[in-house]
VOKEKE-106879 format. One record per residue (C-alpha): residue number from 1; chain; x, z, y. Coordinates in steps of 0.25 Angstrom, whole numbers, plus 5000, padded with zeros to 4 digits. Layout:
N
R resi chain    u    w    v
R  NUM     A    X    Z    Y
...
***
This chain:
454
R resi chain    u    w    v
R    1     A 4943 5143 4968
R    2     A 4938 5129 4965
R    3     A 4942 5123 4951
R    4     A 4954 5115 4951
R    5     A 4950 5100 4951
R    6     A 4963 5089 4944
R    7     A 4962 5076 4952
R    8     A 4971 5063 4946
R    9     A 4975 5054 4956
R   10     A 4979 5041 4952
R   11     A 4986 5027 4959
R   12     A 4984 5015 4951
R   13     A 4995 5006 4947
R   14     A 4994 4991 4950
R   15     A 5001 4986 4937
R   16     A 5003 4991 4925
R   17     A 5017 4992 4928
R   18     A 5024 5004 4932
R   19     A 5030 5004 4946
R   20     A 5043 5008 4952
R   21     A 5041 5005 4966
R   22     A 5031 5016 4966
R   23     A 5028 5026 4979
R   24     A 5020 5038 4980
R   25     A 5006 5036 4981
R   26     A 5004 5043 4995
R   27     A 4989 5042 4994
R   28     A 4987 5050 4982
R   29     A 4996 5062 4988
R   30     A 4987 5061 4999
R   31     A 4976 5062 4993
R   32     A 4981 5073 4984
R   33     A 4983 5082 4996
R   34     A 4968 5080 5001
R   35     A 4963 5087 4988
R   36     A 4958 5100 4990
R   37     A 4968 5112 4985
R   38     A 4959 5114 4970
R   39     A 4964 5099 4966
R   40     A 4975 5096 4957
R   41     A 4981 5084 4957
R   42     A 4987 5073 4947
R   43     A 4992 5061 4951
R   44     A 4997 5048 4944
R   45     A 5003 5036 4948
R   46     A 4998 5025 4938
R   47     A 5012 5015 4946
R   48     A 5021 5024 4938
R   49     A 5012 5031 4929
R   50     A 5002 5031 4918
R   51     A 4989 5038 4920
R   52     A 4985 5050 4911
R   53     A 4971 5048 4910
R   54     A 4969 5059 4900
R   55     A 4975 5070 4910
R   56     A 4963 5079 4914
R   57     A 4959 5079 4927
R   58     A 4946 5080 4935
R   59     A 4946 5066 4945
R   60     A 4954 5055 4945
R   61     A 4957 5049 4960
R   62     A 4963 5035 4959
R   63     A 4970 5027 4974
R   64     A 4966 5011 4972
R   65     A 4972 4999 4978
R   66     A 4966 4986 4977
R   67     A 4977 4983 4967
R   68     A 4976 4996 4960
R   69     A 4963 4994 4960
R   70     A 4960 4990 4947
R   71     A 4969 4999 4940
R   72     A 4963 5010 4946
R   73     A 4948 5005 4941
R   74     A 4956 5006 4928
R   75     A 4961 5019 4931
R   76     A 4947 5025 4934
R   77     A 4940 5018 4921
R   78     A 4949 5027 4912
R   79     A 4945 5039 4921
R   80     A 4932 5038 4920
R   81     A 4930 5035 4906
R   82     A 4939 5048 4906
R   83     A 4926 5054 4913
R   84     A 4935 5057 4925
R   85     A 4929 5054 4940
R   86     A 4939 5044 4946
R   87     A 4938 5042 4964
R   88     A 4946 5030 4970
R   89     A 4951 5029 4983
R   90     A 4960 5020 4992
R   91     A 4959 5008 4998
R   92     A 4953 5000 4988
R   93     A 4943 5009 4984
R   94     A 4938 5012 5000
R   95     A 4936 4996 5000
R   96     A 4929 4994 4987
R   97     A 4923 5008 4982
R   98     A 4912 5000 4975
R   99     A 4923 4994 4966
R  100     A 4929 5006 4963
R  101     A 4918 5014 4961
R  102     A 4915 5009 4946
R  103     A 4927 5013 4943
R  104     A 4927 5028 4951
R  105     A 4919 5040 4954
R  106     A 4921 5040 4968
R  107     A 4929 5033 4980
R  108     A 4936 5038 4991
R  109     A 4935 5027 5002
R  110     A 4946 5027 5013
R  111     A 4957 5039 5015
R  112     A 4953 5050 5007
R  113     A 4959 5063 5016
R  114     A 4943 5065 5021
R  115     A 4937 5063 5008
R  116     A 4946 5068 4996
R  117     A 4944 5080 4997
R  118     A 4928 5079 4998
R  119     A 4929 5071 4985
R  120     A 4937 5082 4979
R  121     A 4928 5092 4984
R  122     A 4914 5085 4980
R  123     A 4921 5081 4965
R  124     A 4922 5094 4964
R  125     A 4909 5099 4965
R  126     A 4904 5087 4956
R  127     A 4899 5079 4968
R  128     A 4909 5068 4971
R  129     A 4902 5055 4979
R  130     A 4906 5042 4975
R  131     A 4912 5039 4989
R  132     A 4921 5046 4998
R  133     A 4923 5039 5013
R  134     A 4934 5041 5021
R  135     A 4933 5037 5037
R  136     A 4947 5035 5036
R  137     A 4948 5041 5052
R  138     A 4951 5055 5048
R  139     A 4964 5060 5055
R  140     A 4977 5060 5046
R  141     A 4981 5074 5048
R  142     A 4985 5085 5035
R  143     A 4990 5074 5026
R  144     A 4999 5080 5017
R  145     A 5002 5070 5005
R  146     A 5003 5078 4991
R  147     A 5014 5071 4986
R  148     A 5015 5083 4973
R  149     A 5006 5073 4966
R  150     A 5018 5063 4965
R  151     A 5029 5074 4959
R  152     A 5034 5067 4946
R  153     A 5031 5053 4948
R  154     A 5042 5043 4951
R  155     A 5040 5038 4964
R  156     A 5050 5030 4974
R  157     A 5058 5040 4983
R  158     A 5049 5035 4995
R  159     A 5036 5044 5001
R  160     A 5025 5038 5005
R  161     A 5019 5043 5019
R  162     A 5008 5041 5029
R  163     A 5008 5043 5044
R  164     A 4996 5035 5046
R  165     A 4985 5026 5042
R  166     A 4977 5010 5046
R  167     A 4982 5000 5053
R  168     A 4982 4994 5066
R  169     A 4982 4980 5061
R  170     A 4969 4972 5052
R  171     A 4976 4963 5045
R  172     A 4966 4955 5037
R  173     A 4975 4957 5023
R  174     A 4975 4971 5025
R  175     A 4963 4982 5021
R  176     A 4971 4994 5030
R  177     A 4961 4991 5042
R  178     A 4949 4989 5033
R  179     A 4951 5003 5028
R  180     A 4956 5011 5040
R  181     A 4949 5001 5052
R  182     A 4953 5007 5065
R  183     A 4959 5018 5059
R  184     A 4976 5022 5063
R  185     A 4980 5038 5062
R  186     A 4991 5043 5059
R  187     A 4995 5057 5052
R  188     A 5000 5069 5063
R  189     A 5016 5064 5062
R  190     A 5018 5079 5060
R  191     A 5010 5079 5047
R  192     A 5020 5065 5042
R  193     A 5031 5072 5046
R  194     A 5030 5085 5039
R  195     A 5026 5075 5026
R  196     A 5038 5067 5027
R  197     A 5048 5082 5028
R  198     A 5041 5086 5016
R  199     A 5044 5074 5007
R  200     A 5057 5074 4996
R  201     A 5061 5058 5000
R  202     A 5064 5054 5013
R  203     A 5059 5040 5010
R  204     A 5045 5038 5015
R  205     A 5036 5025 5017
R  206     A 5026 5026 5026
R  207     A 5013 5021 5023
R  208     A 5007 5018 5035
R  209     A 5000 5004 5035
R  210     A 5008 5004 5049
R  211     A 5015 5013 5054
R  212     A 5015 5008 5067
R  213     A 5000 5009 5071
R  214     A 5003 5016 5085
R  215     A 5015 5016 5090
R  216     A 5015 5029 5098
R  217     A 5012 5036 5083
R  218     A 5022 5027 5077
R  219     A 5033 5032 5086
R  220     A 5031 5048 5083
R  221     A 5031 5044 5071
R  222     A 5043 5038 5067
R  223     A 5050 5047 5078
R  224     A 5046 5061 5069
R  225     A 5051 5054 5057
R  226     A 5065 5052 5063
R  227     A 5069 5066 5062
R  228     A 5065 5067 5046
R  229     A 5076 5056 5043
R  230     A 5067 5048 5033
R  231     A 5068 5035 5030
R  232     A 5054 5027 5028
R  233     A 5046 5014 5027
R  234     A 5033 5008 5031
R  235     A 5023 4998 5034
R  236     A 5023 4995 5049
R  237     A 5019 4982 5058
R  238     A 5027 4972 5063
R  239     A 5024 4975 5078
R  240     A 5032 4988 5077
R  241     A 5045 4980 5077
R  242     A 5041 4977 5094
R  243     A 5043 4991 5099
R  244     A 5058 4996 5099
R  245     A 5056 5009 5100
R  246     A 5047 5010 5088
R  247     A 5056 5002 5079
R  248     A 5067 5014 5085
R  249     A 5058 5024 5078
R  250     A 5058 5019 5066
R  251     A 5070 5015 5063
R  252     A 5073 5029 5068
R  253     A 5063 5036 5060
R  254     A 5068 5031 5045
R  255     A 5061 5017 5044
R  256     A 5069 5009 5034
R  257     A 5059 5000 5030
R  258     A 5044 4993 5036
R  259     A 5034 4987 5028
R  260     A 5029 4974 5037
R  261     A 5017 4964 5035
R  262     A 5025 4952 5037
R  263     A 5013 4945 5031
R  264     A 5016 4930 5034
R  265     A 5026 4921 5044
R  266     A 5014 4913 5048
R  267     A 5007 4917 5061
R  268     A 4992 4910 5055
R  269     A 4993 4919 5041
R  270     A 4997 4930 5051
R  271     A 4984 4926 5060
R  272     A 4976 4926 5048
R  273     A 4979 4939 5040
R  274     A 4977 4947 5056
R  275     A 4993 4948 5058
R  276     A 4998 4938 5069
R  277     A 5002 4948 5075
R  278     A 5015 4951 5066
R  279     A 5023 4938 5076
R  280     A 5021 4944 5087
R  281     A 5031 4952 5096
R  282     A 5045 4943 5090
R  283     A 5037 4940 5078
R  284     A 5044 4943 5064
R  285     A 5057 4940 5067
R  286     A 5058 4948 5077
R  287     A 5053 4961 5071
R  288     A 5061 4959 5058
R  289     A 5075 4961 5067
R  290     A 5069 4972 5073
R  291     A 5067 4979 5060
R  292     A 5078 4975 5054
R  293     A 5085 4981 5068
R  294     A 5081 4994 5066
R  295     A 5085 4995 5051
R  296     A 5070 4992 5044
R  297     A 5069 4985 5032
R  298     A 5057 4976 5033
R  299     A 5048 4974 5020
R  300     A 5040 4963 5024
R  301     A 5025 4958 5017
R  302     A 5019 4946 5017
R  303     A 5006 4941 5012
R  304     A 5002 4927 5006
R  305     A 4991 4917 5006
R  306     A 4985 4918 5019
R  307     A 4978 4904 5022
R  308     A 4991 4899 5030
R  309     A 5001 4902 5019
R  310     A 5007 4892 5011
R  311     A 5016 4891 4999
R  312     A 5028 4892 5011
R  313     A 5024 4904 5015
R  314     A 5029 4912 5004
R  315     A 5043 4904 5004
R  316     A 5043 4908 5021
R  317     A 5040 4922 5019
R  318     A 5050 4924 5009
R  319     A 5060 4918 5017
R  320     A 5059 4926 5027
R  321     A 5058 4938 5021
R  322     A 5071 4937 5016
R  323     A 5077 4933 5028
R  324     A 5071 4943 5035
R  325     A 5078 4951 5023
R  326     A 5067 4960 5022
R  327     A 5068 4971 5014
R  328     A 5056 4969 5006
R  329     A 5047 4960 5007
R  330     A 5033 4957 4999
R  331     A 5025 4944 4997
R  332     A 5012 4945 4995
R  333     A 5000 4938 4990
R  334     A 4989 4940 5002
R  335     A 4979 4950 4994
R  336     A 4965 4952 4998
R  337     A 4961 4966 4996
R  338     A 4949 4973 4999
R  339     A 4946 4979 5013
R  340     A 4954 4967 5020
R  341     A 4948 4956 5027
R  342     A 4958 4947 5019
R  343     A 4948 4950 5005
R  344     A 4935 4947 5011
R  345     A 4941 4934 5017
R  346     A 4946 4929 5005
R  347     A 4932 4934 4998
R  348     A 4925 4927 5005
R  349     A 4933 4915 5004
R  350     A 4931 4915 4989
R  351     A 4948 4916 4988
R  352     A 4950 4926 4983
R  353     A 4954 4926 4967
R  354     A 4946 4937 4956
R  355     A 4939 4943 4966
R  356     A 4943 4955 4965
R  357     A 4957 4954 4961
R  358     A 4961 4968 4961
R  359     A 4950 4969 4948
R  360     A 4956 4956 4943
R  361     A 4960 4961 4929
R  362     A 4969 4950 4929
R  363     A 4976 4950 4942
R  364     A 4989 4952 4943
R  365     A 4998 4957 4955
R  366     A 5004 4947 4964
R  367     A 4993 4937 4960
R  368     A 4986 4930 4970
R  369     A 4970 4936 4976
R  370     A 4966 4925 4981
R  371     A 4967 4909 4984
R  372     A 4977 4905 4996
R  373     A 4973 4892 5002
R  374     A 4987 4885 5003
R  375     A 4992 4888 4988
R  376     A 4985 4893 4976
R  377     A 4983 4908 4973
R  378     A 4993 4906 4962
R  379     A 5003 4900 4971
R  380     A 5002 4914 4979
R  381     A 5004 4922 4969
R  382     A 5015 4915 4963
R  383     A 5022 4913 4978
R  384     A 5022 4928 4984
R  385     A 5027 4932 4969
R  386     A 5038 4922 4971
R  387     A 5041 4928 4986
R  388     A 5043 4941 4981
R  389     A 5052 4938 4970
R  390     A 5062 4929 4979
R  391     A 5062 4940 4991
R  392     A 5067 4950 4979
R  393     A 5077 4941 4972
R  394     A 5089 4949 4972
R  395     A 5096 4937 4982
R  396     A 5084 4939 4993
R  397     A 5085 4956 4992
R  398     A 5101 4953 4995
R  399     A 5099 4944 5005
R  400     A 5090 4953 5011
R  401     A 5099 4965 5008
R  402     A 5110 4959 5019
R  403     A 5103 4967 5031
R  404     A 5110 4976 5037
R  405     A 5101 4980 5048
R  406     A 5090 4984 5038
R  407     A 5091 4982 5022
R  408     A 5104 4986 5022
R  409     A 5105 4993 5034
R  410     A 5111 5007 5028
R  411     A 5112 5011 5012
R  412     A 5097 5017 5013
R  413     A 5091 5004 5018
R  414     A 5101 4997 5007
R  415     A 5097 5004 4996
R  416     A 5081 5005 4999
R  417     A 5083 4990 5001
R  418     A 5088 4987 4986
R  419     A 5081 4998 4980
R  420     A 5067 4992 4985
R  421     A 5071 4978 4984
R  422     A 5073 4980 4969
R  423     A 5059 4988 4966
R  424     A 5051 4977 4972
R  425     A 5059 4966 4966
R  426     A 5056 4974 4953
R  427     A 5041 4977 4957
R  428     A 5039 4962 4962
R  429     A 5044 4956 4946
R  430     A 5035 4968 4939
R  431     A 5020 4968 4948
R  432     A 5019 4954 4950
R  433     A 5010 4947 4938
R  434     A 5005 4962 4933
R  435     A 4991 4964 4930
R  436     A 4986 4975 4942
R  437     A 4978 4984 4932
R  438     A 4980 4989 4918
R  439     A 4972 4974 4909
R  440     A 4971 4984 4898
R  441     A 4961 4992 4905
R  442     A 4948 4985 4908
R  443     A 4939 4988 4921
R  444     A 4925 4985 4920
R  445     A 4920 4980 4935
R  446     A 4906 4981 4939
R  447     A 4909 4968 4950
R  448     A 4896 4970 4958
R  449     A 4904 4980 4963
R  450     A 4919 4974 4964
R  451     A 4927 4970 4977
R  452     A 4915 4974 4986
R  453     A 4919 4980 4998
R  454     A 4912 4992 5003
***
């Protein structure tokens, strides 16, 4: 029988604050069920929690964002002064494993189903490499998320599930395609299914970058979900609101909310960041009344300081926004992130701002990455802070509440309206200005090796 080996997963926090919008990390369960039967697990979630760095346990795995990324540094600094190995893993990590690697052991570069349980094995035997590679194309069958690691912790009553993975689209502000390329699969519907019968809330967001990536998938789908009577949100794509009898299905299948890259009202910024293709078909108008139609709430995005914004732009968004009485709505400052086309653009244009920001000790969330070329970076930040605040004054989320063909389309729709406008109105006032890492703990970069793309 082989020797019990205590793994700690950890998922950095962005702020110092505690947070109360918090979900459950799906990734982690995920990678807890990979682990081989002789693993036991710990998990804590530094959003809601403090980590106890004097717990025993064998390796330390921590999940890094670009903007966790820092705090994740610090994280594994206080491991390994421990003498406890750390591995990294997650998008941030497969871009940059150089960077993270003075801070870890090892790196677990793409989806980790293929190589976790190699790492486990070879640490094991006292031979784990420095690098574990994913081709990302392995077939997502006999995913079974471990969601025991998430007993006791206070989390909203919503689960987060995965049908399937990439993106169709290449946006150039996006690193989805960088990391998957041409890769789209999706789990056996069966295998969702069973997941979703299993789960204690009925509540689920699905995580999907878009759920509608084929459409023939998409239909079987959201017709198996019909029968489980669930109620669930996700990212999707505009273009789905041109086909009637997919739009059907969702409703049909528990869709009360979509997540949709609105990203701009100007057709060149479109053109530029790869999404022209967001007018076609009707164009926004058009797709808004459809959702709307079918009882969807609409949380739209958009992203500023593209070359063709200027100051109007956040004042045109907003409005329309709130007479689109969307039920959410986010305004954010365009943010150059590794593995996009937009970082290396803006590299090499020498625009972007303390290069790089995500180890900027002292950048703060919300704050601008970069220099716009029609208003100043402190105009940016200062503006998209500005549009979230008025979208979330309590006038705007009544004015946007008087919809009764979505937002206030049945007591459930009503109070998961209130309910969310209230957090993020909360969230918006707390996060904006905060420091993304703890300043009290140092981090000591070697930059030879910082921001460099693998």
């Amino acid at each position: 029988m082989k020797k019990e080996l205590k793994v700690t997963f950890i998922r950095p926090s962005m702020t110092e604050h505690k947070a109360s919008d918090a979900l459950e990390p799906l990734a982690i369960a995920m990678l807890a069920s990979y682990s081989p039967p002789y693993v036991q697990h710990k998990f804590y979630d530094n959003r809601i929690e403090d980590i106890p760095y004097e717990e025993e346990t064998d390796l330390v795995a921590i999940t890094v964002e670009t903007y966790t990324a820092r705090r994740a540094y610090q994280i594994a600094q206080k491991y390994k002064a421990l003498g406890v190995p750390v591995v990294m893993g997650g998008y941030h990590v497969t871009f940059l494993p150089d960077e993270a690697l003075q801070f870890c052991d090892a790196v677990v570069l793409g989806d980790a189903e293929e190589t976790w349980p190699a790492l486990i094995e070879d640490f094991r035997q006292g031979k784990m490499k420095t690098s574990y590679k994913a081709t990302n194309t392995k077939p997502l069958t006999h995913i079974t998320p471990d969601r025991s690691i998430f007993q006791g912790k206070r989390y909203g009553p919503i689960h987060m599930v995965q049908y399937g993975r990439g993106c169709r689209f290449n946006c150039d502000f996006c690193s989805i395609k960088t990391f998957y390329k041409d890769y789209l699969d999706q789990r056996p519907i069966d295998d969702v299914i069973k997941e979703i019968g299993a789960l204690k809330h009925k509540q689920l967001f699905i995580v999907d970058d878009n759920i509608y990536s084929y459409k023939k998938q998409a239909m079987e789908f959201f017709k198996a979900l019909i029968p489980l009577k669930i109620r669930w949100s996700g990212q999707v794509s505009i273009d789905v609101t041109k086909d009637p009898e997919l739009m059907r299905l969702m409703r049909d299948s528990g869709c009360i909310s979509v997540v949709v890259g609105f990203e701009s009202l100007d057709i060149k910024s479109l053109n530029q960041m790869r999404k022209g293709w967001n007018l076609r078909g009707g164009g926004y108008d058009r797709a808004i009344k459809v959702f709307r139609d079918h009882g969807i709430m609409i949380y739209g995005t958009f992203v500023h300081g593209y070359d063709n914004d200027t100051l109007d732009t956040f004042k045109n968004n907003l409005e329309f926004a709130i007479e689109s009485k969307f039920f959410l709505a986010n305004f954010n400052p365009l943010t150059p992130t590794p593995g996009a086309e937009l970082y290396n653009r803006l590299k090499a244009e020498g625009r972007l701002i303390n290069d790089p920001w995500w180890l900027d000790p002292n950048y703060k969330y919300g704050h601008a990455h970069f220099h716009p070329k029609n208003y100043t970076a402190d105009q940016l930040t200062e503006m998209c802070f500005w549009a979230r605040t008025e979208f979330n004054k309590y006038g705007n989320i009544l004015k946007r509440a008087n919809d009764f063909r979505s937002n206030f389309s049945s007591i459930y729709h009503a109070g998961t309206y209130l309910a969310a406008n209230l957090v993020t109105r909360y969230e918006i006032r707390k996060k904006h200005g905060s420091f993304i890492a703890h300043q009290n703990d140092p981090l000591h970069i070697d930059r030879n090796f910082v921001g460099q793309m693998s």
